[in-house]
KOLFI-580169 format. One line per 4 residues: their letters; for each residue x, y, z of C-alpha. Coordinates in nm, 2 decimals. Each point is the difference from the previous one (the first is absolute). Last residue first. Layout:
// residues N
A	X:Y:Z ~ ...;
// end
This chain:
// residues 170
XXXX	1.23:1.11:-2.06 ~ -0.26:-0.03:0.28 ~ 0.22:-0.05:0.22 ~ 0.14:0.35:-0.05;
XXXX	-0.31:0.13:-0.01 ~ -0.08:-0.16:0.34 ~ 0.34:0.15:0.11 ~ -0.09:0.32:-0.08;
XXXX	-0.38:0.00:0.11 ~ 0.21:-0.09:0.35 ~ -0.05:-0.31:0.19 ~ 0.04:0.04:0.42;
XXXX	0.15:-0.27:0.12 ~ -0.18:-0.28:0.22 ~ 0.13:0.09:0.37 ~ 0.26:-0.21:0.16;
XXXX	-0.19:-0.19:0.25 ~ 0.28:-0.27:0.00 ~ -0.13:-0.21:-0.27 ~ 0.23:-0.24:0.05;
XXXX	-0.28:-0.18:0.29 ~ -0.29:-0.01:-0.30 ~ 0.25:-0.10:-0.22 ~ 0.01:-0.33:0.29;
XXXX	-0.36:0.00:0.05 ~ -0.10:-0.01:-0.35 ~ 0.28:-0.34:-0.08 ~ -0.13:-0.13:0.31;
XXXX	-0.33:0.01:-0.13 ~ 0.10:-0.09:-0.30 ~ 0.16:-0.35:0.09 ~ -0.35:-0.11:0.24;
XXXX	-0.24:0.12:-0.26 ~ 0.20:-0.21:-0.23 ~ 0.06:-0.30:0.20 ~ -0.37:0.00:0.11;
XXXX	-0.11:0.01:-0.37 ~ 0.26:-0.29:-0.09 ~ -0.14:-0.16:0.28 ~ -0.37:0.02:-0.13;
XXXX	0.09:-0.16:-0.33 ~ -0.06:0.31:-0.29 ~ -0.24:-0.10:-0.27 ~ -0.27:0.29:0.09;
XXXX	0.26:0.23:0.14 ~ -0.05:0.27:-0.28 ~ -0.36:-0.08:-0.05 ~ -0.07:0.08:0.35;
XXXX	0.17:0.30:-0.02 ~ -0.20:0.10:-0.30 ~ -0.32:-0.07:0.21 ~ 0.10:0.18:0.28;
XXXX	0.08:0.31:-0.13 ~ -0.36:0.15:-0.09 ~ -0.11:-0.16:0.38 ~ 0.33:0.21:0.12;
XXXX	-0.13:0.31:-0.18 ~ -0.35:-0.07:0.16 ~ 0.18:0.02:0.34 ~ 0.19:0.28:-0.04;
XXXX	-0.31:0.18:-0.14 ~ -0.16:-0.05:0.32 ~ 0.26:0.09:0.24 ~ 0.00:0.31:-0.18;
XXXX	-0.35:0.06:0.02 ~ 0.04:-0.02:0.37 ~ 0.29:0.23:0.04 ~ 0.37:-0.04:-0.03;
XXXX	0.15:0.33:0.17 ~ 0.21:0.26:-0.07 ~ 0.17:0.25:0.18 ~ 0.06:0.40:-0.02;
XXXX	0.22:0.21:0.24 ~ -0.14:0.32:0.12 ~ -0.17:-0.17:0.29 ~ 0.27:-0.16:0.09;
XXXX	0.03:-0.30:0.22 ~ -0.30:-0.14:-0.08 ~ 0.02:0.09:-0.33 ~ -0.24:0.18:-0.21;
XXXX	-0.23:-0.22:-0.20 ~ 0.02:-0.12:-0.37 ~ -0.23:-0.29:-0.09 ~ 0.07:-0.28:-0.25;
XXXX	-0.20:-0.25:-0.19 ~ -0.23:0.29:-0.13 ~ 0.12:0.01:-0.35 ~ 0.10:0.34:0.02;
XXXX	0.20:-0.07:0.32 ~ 0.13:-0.31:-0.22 ~ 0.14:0.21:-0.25 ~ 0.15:0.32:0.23;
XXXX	0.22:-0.32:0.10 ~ 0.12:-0.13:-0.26 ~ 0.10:0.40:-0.07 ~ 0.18:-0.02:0.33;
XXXX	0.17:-0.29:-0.03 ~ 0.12:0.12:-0.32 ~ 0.13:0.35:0.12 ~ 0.13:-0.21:0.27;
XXXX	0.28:-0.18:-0.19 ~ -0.08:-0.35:0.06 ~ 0.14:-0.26:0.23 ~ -0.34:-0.12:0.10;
XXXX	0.10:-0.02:0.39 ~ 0.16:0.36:-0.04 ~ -0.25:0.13:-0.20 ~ -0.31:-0.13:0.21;
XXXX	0.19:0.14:0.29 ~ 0.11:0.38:-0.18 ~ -0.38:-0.02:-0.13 ~ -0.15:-0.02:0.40;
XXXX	-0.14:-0.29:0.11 ~ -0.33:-0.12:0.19 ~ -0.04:-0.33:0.17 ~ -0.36:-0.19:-0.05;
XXXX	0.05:-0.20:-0.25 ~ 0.33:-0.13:0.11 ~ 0.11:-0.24:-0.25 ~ -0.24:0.17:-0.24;
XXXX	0.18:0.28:-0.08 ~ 0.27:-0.17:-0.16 ~ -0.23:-0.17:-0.23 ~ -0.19:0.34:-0.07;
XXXX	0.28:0.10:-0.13 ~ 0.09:-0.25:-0.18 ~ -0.33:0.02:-0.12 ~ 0.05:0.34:-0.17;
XXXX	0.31:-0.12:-0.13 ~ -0.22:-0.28:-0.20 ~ -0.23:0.17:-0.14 ~ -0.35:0.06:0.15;
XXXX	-0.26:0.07:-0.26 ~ -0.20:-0.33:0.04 ~ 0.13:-0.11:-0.34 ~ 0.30:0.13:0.08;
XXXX	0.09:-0.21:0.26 ~ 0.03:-0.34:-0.18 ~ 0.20:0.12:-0.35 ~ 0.24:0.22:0.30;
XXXX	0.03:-0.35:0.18 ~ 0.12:-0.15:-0.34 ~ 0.24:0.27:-0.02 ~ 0.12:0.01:0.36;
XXXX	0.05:-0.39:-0.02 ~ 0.22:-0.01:-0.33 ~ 0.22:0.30:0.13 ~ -0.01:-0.19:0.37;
XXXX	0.08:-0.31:-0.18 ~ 0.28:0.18:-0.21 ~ 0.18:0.13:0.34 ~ -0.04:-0.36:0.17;
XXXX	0.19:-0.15:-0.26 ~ 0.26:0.28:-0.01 ~ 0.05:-0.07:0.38 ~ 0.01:-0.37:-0.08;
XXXX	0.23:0.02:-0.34 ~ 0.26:0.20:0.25 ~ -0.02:-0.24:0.29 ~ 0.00:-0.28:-0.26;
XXXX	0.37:0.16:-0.17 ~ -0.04:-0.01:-0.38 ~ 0.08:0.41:0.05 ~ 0.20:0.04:0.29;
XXXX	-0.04:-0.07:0.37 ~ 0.21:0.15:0.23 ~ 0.15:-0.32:0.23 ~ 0.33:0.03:-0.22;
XX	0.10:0.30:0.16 ~ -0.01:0.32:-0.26;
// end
């Protein structure tokens, strides 16, 4: 191991644990939001993602791939919000045998009420924060997202048997 790698007690290893318990703290109090309106929080992760480009449609493999998740999850997310209404399946453009999906209307909508639900606690979280230690931070994790974003390497998320999952389980 080079001397650069960082090791426990290390800051670049305290910062990417840091930002692994916030988003384990943030996911659950978002869940404690959502739910009340019936829309946890993977659900509107989806629908986040879909609402960059509202009006583009994507297969599962896509939404899988940019999600890095196996796609039997994906999927079943999915199958959720079709039933919900906040997104539509079509046949593809390209291929009419192949299936798409696509944010509709009341989708947008319940994006937006979820991010009204969310605003508030954000608020709160940032309440005593000077407005240049916000900037700094927005500006330091978006080039921390963009970077694992570029490592990625479109390696597909991998497939997670009932094995394993009992295994982990243990």
């Amino acid at each position: 191991m080079s001397t650069d790698e960082p090791r426990p007690g290390d800051k670049r290893y305290q910062i990417v644990n840091y930002v692994g318990i916030a988003d384990q703290l943030l996911t659950t109090r978002a869940n404690q939001i959502l739910g009340v309106g019936d829309l946890p929080f993977a659900q509107f992760v989806m629908l986040n993602h879909f609402s960059h480009e509202p009006d583009r449609a994507r297969r599962v493999t896509e939404v899988a791939s940019a999600m890095q998740q196996p796609q039997p999850t994906v999927t079943r997310t999915l199958q959720r919000l079709v039933r919900k209404g906040y997104l539509e399946v079509r046949a593809a453009d390209d291929d009419a045998r192949a299936r798409v999906h696509v944010l509709t209307r009341t989708g947008k909508a319940a994006h937006r009420r979820a991010i009204e639900r969310l605003m508030p606690e954000v608020a709160a979280r940032f309440a005593d924060w000077d407005e240049r230690d916000v900037e700094t931070l927005h500006r330091l994790l978006f080039r921390l997202m963009r970077e694992l974003d570029e490592a990625r390497g479109g390696a597909p998320a991998p497939r997670v048997t009932k094995a394993a999952r009992r295994r982990e389980r243990l």
